[in-house]
C-alpha positions in Angstrom: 91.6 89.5 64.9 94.1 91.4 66.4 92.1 94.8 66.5 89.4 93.0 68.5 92.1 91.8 71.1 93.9 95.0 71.1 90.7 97.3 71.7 89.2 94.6 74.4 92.4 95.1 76.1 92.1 98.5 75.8 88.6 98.6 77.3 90.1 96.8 80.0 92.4 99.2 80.7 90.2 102.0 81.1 87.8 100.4 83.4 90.5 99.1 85.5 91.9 102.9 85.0 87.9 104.2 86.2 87.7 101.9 89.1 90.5 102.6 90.9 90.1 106.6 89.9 86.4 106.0 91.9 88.2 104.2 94.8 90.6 107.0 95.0 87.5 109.6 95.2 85.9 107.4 98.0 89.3 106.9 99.6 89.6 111.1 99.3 85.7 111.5 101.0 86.9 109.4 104.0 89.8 111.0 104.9 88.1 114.4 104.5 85.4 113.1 106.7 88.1 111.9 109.3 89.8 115.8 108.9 92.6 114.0 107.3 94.0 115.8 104.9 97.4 113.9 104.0 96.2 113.2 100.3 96.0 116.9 99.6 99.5 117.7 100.2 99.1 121.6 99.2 96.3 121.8 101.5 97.9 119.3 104.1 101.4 121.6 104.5 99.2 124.9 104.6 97.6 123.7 107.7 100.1 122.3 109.5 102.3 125.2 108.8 99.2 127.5 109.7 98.7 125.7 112.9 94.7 125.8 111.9 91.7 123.8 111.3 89.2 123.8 108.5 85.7 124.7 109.7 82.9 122.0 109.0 81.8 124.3 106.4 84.7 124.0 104.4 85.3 120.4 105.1 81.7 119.7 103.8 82.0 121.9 101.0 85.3 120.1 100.0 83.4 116.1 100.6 80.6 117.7 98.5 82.6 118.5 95.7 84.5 115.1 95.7 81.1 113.5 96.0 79.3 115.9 93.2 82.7 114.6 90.9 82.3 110.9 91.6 78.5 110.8 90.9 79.5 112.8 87.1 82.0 109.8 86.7 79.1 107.4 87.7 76.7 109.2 85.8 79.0 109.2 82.8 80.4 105.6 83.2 77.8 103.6 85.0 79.0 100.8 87.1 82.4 100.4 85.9 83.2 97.4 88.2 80.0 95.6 86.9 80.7 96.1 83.3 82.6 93.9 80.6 81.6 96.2 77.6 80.9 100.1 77.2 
């Protein structure tokens, strides 16, 4: 009995743990989108101290990474937020 409770809670864990890792991603393509970089601090600090902006190239390069790695975590874990059981 209590293996069943401790790996549902564990299951609950890790899609709580997936959905907010895909809001994150989401949350990461709109700023991009916005040319705000503040959640990229590295990347955030270069610019500023650079006194430069990204081309549209790289910006769209960079939103379709983000958006090539959330639809592998979709592909891979199919509507988390949907889902009681894997």
């Amino acid at each position: 009995m209590f293996g069943s409770a401790r790996k549902t809670s564990q299951h609950i864990a890790l899609k709580d743990k997936l959905v907010a890792f895909s809001r994150k991603m989401q949350y990461w393509i709109s700023a991009v989108q916005q040319n705000n970089f503040e959640c990229f601090q590295m990347l955030s600090d270069f610019l500023k101290e650079s006194k430069v902006d990204l081309d549209m190239e790289i910006r769209d390069g960079i939103k379709a990474h983000l958006s090539s790695l959330q639809q592998s975590l979709s592909d891979y874990f199919p509507n988390p937020e949907n889902q009681d059981n894997y």
